[in-house]
DSSP file (Angstrom, degrees, kcal/mol; ACC not computed):
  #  RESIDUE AA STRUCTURE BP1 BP2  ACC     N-H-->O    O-->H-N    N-H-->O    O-->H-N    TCO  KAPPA ALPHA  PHI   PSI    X-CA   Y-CA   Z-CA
    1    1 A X              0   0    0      0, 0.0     2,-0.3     0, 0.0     0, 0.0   0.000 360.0 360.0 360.0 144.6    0.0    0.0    0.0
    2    2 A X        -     0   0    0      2,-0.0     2,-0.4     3,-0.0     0, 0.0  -0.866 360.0-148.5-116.6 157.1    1.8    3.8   -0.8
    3    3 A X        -     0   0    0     -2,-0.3     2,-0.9     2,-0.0     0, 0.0  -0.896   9.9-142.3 -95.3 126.9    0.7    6.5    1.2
    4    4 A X        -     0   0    0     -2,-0.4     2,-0.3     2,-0.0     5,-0.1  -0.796  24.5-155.4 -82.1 106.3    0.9    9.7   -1.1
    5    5 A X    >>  -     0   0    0     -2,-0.9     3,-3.0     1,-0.1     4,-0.7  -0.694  31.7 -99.0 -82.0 145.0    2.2   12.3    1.8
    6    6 A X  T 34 S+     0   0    0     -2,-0.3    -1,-0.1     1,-0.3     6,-0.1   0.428 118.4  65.1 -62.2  12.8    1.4   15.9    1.1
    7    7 A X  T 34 S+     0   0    0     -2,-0.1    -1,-0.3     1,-0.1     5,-0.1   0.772 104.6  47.3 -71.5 -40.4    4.9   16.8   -0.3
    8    8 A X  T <4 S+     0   0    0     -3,-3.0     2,-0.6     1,-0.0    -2,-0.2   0.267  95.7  82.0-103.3  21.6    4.3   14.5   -3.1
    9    9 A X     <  -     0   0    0     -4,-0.7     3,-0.2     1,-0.2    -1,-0.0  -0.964  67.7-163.2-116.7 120.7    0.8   16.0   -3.6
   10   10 A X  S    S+     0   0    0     -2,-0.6    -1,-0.2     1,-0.2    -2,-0.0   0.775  87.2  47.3 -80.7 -33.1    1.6   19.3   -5.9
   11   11 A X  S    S+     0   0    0      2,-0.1     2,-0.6     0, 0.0    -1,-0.2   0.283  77.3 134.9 -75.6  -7.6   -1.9   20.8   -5.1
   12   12 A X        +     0   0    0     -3,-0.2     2,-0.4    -6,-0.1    -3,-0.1  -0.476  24.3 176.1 -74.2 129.2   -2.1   20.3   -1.1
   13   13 A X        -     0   0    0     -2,-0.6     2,-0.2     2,-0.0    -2,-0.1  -0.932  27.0-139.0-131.4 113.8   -3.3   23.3    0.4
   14   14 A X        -     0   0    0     -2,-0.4     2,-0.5     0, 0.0    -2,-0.0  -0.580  22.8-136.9 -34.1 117.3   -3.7   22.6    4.2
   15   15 A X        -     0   0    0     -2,-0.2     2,-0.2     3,-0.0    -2,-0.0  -1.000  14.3-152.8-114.6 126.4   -7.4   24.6    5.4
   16   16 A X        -     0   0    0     -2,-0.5     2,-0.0     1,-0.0    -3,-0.0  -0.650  25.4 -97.4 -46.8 110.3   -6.7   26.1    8.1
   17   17 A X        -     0   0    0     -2,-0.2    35,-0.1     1,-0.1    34,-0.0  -0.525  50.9-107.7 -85.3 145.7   -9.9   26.5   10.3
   18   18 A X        -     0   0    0     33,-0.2    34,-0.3     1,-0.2     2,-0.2   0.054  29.6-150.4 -83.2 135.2  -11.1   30.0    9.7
   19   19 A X        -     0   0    0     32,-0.2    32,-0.8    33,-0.0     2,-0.3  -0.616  28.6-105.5 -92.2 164.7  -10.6   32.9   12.6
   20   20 A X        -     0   0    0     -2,-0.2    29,-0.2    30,-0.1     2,-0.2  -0.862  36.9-179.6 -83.0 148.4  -13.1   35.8   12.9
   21   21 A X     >  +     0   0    0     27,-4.9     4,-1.2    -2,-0.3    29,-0.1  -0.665  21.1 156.2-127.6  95.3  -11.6   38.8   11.6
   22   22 A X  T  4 S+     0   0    0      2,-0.2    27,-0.1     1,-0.2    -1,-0.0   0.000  76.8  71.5-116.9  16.4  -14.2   41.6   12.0
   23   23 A X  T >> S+     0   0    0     25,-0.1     3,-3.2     2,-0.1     4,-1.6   0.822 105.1  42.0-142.8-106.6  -10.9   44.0   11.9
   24   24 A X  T 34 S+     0   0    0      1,-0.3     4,-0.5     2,-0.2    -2,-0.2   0.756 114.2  53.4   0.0 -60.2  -10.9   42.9    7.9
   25   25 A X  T 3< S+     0   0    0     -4,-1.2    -1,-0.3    23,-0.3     4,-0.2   0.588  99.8  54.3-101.0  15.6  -14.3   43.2    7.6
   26   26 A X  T <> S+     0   0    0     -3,-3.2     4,-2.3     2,-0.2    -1,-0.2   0.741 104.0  54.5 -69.9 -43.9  -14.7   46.4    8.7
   27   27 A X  T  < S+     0   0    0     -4,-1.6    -2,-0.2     2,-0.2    -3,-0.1   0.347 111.7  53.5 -87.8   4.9  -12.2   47.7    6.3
   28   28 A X  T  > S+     0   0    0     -4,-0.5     4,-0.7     2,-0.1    -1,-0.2   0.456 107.7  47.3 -56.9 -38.3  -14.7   45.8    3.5
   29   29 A X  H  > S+     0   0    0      2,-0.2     4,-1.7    -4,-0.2    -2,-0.2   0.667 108.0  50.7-103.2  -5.7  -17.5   47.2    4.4
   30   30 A X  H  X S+     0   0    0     -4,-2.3     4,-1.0     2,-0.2    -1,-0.2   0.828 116.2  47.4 -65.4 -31.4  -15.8   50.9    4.5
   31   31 A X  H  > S+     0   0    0      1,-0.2     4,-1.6     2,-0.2    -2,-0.2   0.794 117.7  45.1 -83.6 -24.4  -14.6   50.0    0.7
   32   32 A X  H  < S+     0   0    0     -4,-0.7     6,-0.3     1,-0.2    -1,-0.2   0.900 108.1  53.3 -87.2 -28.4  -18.2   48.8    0.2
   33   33 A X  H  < S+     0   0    0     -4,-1.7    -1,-0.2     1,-0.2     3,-0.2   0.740 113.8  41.7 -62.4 -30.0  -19.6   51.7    1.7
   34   34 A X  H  < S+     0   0    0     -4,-1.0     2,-0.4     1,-0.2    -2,-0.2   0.722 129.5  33.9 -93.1 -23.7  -17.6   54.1   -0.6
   35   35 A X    ><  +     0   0    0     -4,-1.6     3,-1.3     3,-0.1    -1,-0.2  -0.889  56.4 175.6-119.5 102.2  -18.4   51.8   -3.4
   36   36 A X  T 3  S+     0   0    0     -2,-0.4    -4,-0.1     1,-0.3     3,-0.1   0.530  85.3  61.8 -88.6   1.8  -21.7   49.8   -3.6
   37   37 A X  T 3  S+     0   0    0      1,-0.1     2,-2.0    -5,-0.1    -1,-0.3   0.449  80.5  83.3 -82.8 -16.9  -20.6   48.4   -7.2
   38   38 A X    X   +     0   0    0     -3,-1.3     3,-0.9    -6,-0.3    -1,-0.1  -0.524  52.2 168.8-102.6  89.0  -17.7   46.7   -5.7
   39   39 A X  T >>  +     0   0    0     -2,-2.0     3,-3.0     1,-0.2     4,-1.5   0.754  60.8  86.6 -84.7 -30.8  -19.9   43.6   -4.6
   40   40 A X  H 3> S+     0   0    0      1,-0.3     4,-1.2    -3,-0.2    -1,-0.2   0.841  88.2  60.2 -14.5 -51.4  -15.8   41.6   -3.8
   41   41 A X  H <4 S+     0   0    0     -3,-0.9    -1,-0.3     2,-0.3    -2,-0.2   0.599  94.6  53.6 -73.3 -27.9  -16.5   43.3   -0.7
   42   42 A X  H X> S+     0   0    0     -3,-3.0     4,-1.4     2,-0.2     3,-1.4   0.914 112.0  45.8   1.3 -93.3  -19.6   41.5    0.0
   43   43 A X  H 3X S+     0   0    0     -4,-1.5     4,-1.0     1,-0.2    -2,-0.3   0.535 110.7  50.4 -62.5 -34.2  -17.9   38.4   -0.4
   44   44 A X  H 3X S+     0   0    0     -4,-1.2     4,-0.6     2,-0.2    -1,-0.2   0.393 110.0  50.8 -65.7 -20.1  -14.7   39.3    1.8
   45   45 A X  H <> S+     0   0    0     -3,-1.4     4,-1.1    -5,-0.2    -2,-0.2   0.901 112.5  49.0 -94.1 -43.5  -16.9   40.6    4.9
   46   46 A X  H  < S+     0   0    0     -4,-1.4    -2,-0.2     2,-0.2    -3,-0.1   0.833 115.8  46.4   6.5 -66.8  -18.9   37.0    4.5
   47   47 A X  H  < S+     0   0    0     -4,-1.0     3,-0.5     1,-0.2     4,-0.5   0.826 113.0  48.2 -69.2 -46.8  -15.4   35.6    4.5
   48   48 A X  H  < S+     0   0    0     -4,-0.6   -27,-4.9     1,-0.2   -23,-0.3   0.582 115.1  41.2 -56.1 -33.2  -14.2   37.6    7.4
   49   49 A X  S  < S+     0   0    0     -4,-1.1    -1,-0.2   -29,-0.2    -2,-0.2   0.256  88.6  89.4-104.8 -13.5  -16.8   37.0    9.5
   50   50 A X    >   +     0   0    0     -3,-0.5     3,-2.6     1,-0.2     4,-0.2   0.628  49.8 167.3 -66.8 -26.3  -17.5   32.9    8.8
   51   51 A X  G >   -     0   0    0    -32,-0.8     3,-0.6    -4,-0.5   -33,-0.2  -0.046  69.2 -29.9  42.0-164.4  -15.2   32.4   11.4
   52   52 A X  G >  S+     0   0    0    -34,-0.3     3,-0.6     1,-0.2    -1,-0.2   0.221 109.4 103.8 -22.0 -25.2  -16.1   28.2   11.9
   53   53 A X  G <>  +     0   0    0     -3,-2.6     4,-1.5     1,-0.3    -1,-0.2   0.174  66.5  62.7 -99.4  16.3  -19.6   28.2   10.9
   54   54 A X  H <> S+     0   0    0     -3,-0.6     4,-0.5     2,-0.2    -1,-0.3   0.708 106.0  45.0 -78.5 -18.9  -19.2   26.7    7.4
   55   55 A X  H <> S+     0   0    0     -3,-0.6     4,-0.7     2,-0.2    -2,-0.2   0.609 119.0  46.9 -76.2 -11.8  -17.9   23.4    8.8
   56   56 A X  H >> S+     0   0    0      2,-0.2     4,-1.0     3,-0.1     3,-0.8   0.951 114.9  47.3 -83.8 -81.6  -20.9   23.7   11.4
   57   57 A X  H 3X S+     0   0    0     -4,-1.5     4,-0.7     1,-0.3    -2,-0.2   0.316 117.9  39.7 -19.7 -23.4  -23.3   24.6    8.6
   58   58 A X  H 3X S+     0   0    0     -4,-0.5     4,-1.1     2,-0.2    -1,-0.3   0.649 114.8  50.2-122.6 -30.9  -22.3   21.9    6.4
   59   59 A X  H <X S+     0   0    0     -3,-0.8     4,-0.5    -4,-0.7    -2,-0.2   0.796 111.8  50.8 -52.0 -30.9  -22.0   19.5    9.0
   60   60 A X  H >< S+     0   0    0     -4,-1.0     3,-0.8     1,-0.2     4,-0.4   0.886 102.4  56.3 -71.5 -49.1  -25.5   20.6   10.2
   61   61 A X  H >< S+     0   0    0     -4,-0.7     3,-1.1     1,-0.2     7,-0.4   0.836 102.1  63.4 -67.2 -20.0  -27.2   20.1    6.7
   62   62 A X  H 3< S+     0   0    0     -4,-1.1     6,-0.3     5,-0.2    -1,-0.2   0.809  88.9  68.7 -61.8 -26.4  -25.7   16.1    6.8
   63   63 A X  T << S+     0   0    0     -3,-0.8    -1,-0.2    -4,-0.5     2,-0.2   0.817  93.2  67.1 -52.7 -29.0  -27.9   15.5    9.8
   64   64 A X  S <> S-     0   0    0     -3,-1.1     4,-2.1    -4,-0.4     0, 0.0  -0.506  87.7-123.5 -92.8 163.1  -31.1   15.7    7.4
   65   65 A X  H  > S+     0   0    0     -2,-0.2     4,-1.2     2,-0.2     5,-0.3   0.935 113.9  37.2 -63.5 -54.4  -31.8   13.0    4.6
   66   66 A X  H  4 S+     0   0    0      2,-0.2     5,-0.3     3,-0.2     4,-0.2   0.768 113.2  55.8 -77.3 -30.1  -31.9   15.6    1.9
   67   67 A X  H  > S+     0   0    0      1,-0.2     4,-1.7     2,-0.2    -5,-0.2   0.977 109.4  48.0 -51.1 -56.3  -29.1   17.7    3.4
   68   68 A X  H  X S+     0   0    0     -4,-2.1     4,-1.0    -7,-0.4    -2,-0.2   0.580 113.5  47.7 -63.2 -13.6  -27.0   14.4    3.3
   69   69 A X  H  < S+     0   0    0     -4,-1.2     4,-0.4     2,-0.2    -1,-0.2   0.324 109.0  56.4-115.3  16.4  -28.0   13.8   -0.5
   70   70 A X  H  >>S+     0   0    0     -5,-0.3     4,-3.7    -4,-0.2     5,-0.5   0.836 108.9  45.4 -51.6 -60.1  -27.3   17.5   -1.4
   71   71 A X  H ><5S+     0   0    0     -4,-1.7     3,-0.6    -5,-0.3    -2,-0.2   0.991 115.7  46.2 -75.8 -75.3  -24.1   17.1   -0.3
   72   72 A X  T 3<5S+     0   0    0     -4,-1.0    -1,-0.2     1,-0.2    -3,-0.1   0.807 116.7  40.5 -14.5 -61.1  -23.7   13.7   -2.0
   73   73 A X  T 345S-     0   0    0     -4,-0.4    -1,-0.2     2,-0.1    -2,-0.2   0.874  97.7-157.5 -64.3 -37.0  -25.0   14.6   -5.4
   74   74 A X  T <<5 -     0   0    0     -4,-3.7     2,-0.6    -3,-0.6    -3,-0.1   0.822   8.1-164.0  21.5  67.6  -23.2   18.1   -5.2
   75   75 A X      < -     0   0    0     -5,-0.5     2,-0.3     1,-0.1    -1,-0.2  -0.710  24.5-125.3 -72.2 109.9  -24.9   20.2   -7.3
   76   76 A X     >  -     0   0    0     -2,-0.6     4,-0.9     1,-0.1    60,-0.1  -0.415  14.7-158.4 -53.5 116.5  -23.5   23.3   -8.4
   77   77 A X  H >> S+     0   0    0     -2,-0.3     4,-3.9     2,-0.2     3,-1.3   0.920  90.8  63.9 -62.4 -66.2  -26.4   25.7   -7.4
   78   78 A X  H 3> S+     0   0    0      1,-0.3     4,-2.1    57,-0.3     5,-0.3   0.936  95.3  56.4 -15.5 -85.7  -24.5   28.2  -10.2
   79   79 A X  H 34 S+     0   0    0      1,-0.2    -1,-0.3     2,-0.2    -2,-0.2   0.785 107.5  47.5 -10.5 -61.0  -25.3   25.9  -12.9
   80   80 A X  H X< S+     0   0    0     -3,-1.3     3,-3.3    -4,-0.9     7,-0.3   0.994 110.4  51.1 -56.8 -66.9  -29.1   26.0  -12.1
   81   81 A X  H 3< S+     0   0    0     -4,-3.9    -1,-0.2     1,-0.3    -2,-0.2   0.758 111.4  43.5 -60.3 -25.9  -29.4   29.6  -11.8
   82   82 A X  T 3< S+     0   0    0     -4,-2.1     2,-0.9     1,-0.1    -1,-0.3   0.126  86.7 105.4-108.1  46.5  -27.9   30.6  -14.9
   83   83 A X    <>  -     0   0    0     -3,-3.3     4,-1.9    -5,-0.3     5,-0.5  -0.846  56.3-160.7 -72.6  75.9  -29.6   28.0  -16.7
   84   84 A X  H  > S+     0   0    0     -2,-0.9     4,-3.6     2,-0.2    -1,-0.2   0.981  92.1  43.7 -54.4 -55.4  -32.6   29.7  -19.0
   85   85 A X  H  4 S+     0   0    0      1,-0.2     4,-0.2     2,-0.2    -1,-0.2   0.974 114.1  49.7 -69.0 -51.4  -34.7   26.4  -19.6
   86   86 A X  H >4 S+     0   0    0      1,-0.2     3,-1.2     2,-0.1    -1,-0.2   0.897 119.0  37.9 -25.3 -61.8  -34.3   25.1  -15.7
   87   87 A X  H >< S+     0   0    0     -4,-1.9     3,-2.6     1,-0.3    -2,-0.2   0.859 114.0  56.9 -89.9 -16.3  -35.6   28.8  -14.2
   88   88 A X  T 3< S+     0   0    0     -4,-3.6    -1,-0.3    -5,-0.5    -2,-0.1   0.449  92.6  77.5 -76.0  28.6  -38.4   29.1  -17.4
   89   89 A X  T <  S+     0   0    0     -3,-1.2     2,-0.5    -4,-0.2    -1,-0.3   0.120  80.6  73.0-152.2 -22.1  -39.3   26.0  -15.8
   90   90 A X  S <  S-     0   0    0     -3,-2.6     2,-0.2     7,-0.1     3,-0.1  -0.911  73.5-140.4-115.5 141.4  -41.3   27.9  -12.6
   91   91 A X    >   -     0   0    0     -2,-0.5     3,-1.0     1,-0.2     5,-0.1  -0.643  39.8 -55.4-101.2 166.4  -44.5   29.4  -13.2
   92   92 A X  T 3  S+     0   0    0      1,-0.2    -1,-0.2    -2,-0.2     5,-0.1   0.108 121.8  23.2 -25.8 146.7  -45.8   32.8  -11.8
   93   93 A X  T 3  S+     0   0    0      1,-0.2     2,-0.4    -3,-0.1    -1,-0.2   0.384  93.9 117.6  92.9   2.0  -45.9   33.4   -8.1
   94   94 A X  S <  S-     0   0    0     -3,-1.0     4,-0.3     1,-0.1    -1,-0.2  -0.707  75.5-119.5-111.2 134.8  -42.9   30.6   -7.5
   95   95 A X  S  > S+     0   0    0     -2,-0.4     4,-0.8     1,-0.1     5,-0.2   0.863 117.9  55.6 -41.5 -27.1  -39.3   32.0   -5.9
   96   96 A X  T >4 S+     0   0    0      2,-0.2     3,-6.8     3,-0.2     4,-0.3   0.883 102.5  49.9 -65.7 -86.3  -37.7   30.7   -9.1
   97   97 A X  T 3> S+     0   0    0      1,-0.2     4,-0.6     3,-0.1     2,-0.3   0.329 114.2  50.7 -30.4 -91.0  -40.1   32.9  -11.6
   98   98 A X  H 3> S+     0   0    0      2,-0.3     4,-1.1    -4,-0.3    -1,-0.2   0.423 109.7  47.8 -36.0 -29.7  -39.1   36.0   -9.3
   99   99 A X  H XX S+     0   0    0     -3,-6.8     3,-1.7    -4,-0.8     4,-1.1   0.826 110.1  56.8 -83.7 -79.1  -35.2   35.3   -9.5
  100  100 A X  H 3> S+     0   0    0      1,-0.3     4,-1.8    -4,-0.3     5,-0.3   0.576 112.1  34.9 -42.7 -57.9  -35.5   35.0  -13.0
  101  101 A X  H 3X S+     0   0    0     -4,-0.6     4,-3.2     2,-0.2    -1,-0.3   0.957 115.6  54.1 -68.8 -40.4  -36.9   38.0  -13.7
  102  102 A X  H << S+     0   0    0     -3,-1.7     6,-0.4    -4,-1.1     4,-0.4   0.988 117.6  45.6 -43.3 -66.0  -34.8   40.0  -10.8
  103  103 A X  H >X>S+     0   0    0     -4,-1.1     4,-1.7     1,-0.2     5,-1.6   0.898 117.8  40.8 -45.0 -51.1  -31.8   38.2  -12.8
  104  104 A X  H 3<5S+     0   0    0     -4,-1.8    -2,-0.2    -5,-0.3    -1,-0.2   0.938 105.4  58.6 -67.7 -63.4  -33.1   39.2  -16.1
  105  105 A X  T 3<5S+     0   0    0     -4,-3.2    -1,-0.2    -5,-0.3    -2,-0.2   0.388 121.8  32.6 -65.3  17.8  -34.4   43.1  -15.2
  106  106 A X  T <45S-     0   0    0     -3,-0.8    -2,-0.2    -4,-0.4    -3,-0.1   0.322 108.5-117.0-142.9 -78.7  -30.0   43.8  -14.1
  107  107 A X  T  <5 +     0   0    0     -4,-1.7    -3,-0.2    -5,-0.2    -4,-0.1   0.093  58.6 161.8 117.0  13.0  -28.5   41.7  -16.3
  108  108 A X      < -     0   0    0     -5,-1.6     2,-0.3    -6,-0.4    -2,-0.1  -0.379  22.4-166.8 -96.0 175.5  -27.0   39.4  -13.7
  109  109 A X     >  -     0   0    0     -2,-0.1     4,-1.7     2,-0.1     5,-0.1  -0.991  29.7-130.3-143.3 155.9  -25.6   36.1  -13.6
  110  110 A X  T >4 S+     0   0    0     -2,-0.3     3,-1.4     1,-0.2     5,-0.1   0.457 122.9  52.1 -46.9-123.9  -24.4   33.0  -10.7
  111  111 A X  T 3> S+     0   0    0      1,-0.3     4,-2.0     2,-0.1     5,-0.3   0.248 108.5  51.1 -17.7 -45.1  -21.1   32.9  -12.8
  112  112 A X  H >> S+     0   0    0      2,-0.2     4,-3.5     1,-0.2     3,-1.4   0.933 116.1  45.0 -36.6 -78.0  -21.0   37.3  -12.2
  113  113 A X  H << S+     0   0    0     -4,-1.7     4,-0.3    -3,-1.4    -1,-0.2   0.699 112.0  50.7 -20.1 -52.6  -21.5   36.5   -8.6
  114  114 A X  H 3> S+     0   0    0      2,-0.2     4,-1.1     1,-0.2     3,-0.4   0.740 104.0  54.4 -75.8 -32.5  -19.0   33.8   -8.7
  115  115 A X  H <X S+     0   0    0     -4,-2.0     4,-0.7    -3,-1.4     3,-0.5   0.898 105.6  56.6 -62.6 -55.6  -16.3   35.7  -10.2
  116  116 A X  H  < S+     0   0    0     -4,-3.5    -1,-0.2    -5,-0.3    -2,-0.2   0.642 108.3  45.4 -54.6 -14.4  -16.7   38.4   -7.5
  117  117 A X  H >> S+     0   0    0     -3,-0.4     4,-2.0    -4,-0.3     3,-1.2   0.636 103.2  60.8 -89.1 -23.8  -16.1   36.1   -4.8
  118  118 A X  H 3< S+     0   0    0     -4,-1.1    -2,-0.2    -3,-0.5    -3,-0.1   0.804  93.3  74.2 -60.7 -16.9  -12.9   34.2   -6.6
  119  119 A X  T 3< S+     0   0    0     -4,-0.7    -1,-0.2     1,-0.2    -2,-0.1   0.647 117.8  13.0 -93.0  25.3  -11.3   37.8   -6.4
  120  120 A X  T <4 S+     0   0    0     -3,-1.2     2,-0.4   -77,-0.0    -1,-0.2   0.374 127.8  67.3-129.5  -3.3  -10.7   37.5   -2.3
  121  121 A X    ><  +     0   0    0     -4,-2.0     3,-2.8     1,-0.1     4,-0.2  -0.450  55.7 169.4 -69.6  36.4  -11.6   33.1   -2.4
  122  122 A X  T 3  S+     0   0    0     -2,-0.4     3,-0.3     1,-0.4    -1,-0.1   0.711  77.7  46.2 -46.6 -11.6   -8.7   31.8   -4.2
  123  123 A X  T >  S+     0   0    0      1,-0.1     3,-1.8     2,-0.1    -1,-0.4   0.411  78.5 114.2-102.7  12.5   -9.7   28.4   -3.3
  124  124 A X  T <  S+     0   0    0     -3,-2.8    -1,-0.1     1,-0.3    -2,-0.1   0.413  75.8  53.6 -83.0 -12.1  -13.5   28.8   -4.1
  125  125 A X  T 3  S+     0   0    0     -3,-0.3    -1,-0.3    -4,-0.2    -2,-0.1   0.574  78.0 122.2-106.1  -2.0  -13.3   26.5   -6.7
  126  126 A X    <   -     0   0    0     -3,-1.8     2,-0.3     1,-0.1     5,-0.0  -0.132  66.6-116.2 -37.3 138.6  -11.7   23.5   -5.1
  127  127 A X  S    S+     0   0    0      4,-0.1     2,-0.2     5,-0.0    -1,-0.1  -0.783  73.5 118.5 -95.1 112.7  -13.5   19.7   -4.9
  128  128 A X  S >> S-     0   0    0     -2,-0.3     4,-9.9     1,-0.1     3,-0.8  -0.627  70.3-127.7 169.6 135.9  -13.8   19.6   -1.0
  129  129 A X  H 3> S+     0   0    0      1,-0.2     4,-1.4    -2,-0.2    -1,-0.1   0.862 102.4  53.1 -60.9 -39.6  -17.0   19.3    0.3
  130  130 A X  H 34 S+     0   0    0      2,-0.2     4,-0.3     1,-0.2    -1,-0.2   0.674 111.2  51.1 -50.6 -19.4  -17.1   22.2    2.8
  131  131 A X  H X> S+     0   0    0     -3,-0.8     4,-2.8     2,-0.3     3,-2.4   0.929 105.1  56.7 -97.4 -66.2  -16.0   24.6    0.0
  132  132 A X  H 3< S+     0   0    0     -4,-9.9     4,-0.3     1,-0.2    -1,-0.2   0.839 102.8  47.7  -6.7 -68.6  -18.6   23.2   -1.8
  133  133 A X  T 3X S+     0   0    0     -4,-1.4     4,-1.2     2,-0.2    -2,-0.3   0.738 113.3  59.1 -67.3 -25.4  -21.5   24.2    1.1
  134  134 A X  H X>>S+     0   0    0     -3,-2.4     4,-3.5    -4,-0.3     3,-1.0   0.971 102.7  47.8 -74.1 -52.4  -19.5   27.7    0.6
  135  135 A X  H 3<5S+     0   0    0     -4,-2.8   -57,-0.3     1,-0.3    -2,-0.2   0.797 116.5  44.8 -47.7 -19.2  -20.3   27.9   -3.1
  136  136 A X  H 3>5S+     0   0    0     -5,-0.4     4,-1.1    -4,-0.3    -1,-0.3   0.826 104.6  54.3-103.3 -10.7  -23.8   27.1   -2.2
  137  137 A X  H <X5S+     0   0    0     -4,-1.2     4,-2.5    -3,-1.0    -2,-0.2   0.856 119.5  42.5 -56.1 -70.7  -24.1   29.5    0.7
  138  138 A X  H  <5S+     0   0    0     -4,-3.5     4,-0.3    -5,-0.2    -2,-0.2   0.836 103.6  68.8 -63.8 -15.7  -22.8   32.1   -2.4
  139  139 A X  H >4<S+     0   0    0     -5,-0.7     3,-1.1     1,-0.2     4,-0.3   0.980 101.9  42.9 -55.1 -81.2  -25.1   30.4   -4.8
  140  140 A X  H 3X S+     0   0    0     -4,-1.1     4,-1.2     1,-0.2     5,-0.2   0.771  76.0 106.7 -46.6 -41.4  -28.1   31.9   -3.1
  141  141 A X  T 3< S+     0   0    0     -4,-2.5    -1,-0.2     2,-0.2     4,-0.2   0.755  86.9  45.2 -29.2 -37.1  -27.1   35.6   -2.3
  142  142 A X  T X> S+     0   0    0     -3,-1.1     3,-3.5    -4,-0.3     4,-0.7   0.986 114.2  54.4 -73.2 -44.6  -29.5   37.1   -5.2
  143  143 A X  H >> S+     0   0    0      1,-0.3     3,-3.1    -4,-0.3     4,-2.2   0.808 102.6  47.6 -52.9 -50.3  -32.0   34.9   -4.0
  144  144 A X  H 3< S+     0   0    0     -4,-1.2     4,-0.5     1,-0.3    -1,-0.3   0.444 104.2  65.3 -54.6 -12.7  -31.9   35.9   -1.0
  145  145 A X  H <> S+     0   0    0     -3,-3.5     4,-1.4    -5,-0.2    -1,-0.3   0.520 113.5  38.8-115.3 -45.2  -32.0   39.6   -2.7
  146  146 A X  H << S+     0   0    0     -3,-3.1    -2,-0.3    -4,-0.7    -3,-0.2   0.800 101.6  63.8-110.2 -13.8  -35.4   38.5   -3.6
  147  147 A X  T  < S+     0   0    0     -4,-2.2    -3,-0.2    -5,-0.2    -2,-0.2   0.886 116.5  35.4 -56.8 -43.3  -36.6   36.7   -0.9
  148  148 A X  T  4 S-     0   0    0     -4,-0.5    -2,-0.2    -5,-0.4    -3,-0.2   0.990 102.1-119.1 -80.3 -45.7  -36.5   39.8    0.9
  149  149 A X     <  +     0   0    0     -4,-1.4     2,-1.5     1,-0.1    -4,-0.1  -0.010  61.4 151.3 116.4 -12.9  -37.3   42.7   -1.6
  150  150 A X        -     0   0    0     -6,-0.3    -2,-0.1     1,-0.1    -1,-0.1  -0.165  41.4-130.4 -45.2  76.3  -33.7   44.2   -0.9
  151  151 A X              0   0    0     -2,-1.5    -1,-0.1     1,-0.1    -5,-0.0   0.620 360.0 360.0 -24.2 174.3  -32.6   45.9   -3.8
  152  152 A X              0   0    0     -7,-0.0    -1,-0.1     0, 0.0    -2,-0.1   0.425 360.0 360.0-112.1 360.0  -29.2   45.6   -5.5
C-alpha cells in the first residue's frame, strides 16, 4: 500500500480553520460603503466574518436526509441559476419565476456572482466538500435579494 504524503501531492493546500476577523471586515465594508458596485467586498466581509460556521453549517445540513443527499449529489447551485430552460421551468408566483426576472431586469448572472467572490476566495473553486456548502451559501445571495425585496 503507498501513502501519497502531502509533499508528493503538488496541489495540497492545508485549510486552516477560519478565525473571525471583523478587523478585515470592517475595512470591506468601509470599501463597500464608498463603493456599492464593488460587490468583492460582499464576499470578503462574508469571508471575514464565517469564522467556523461553514464546517458547522455543512456539518448541520448532513444530519437531514436531503441535506446528506445534497451534499452527495453536489450540485453546483450556479449551474441551475444561470440556466434559461431550468428557471423558465417555474411558473408565476414561485421564488424561481421572481429570480428570473430579478436576474433578467439587471442583467446578472451566478457565474457574475461567482467571479466576485474568486477575487478574495482563491480556493473557491476547489473539490472539497465544505468549499462546496461555501459555493452554495454564495449560490443563493440574489435569492436571498429576492426573498427579501432588498434591492441591488
Amino acid at each position: 500500500m503507498t501513502v501519497v504524503t502531502s509533499g508528493e501531492f503538488a496541489e495540497f493546500v492545508p485549510l486552516k480553520p477560519q478565525r473571525l476577523e471583523p478587523l478585515s471586515a470592517l475595512r470591506a465594508f468601509r470599501r463597500l460603503v464608498n463603493n456599492k458596485e464593488d460587490t468583492a467586498q460582499v464576499f470578503e466581509i462574508m469571508r471575514a466574518l464565517s469564522g467556523r460556521s461553514l464546517g458547522k453549517g455543512y456539518n448541520r445540513m448532513l444530519q437531514s436526509m436531503e441535506g446528506g443527499r445534497q451534499a452527495f449529489l453536489r450540485d453546483e447551485l450556479a449551474h441551475r441559476l444561470d440556466d434559461p430552460e431550468w428557471l423558465g421551468r417555474f411558473g408565476p408566483g414561485t421564488v424561481g419565476a421572481a429570480y428570473r426576472e430579478f436576474r433578467e431586469s439587471r442583467g446578472f448572472t451566478a457565474e457574475g456572482l461567482a467571479d466576485e467572490a474568486r477575487k478574495v476566495a482563491p480556493l473557491a473553486d476547489a473539490e472539497h466538500p465544505i468549499i462546496w456548502y461555501s459555493r452554495r451559501l454564495r449560490d443563493v445571495h440574489d435569492v436571498w435579494h429576492v426573498l427579501t425585496g432588498y434591492e441591488t
